[in-house]
Each structure stands twice: as C-alpha cells, then as structure tokens.
N, C-alpha and C positions, 0 to 999 in steps of 0.2 A: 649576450655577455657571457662567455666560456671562459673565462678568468677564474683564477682561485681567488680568493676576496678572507681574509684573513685566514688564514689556515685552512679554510674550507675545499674542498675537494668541488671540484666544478661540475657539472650537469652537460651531459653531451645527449643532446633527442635523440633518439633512435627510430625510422620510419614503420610503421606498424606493419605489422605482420602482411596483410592481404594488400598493403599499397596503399595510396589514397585515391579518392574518390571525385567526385564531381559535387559541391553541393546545392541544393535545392532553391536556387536561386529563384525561380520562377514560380514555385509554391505548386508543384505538376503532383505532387505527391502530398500535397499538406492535410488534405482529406483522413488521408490513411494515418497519417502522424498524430493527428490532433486524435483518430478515434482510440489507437493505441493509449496513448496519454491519458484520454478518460477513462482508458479500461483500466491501466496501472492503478488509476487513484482510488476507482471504487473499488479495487479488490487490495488497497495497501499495499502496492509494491510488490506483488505475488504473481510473476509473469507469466505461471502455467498456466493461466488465467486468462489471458490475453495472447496467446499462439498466434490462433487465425488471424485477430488483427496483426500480429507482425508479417504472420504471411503473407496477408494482401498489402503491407506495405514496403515488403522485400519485392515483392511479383512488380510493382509498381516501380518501382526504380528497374528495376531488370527492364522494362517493357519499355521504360524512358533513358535509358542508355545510362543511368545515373549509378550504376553499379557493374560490373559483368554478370553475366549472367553465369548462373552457380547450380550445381546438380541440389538437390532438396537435403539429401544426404549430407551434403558439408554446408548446410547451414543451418543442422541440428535439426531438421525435420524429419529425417529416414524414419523414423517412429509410428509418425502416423499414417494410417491406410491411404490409395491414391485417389479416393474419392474426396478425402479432405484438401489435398493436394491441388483437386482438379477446382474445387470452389476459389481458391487463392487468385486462380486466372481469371 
C-alpha cells in the first residue's frame, strides 16, 4: 500500500545495499546461526564477542551458495590476522 493515507507521506522500500539473498530455507547453516545467537546472549548483545562465530557463519553460506562470496575485508574482518581467517573455513 504506497498510498498517502491522510496526509501522510507514503513509504517507498528501497532494496538494500548488497542485493538480496537466498534464504536458509534448508537449515544448511542453522548450526552456525543458532551458535552465534548463544554467543550474543551470553555476552548481552556485545558482538565483538562473537566475531568467529559470525565468521564461520558468513564462510557457511559462502560455501552453500547462499550469499556471494565476499573478500574478508568488506565484510569487516580485514582486522584480524589470516590465521583467524583460515579457522572460519
């Protein structure tokens, strides 16, 4: 509904920046989701905390087709050395 609706100024989506995705229909990655998730909780929401887990569950959709496959550097990991890098795969 992109209608103006009493005076209001209407809402047009815009698609995100990197495109959309494929999502995880098949649960091929839910391992690495669900450990992320428990790592957020125990550390309250403090994600520098949980890195590696999102890298093994970025590596994981990479390897299952369910994302492009993306240099470490644009997806905020250039940071850390390649030996942490290489544990992801």
């Amino acid at each position: 509904m992109a209608t103006a609706y009493l005076g209001k100024k209407s809402f047009t989506p815009t698609a995100p920046i990197k495109g959309s995705f494929p999502l995880d229909h098949e649960g091929v990655c839910k391992t690495e989701m669900v450990d992320y998730m428990i790592c957020i909780t125990k550390n309250r929401g403090n994600n520098d905390e949980c890195r590696d887990h999102a890298m093994k569950y970025f590596e994981c959709r990479m390897e299952n087709q369910l994302m492009a496959r993306e240099d470490w550097v644009k997806l905020g990991y250039g940071d850390l050395p390649s030996s942490e890098k290489e544990v992801a795969k």
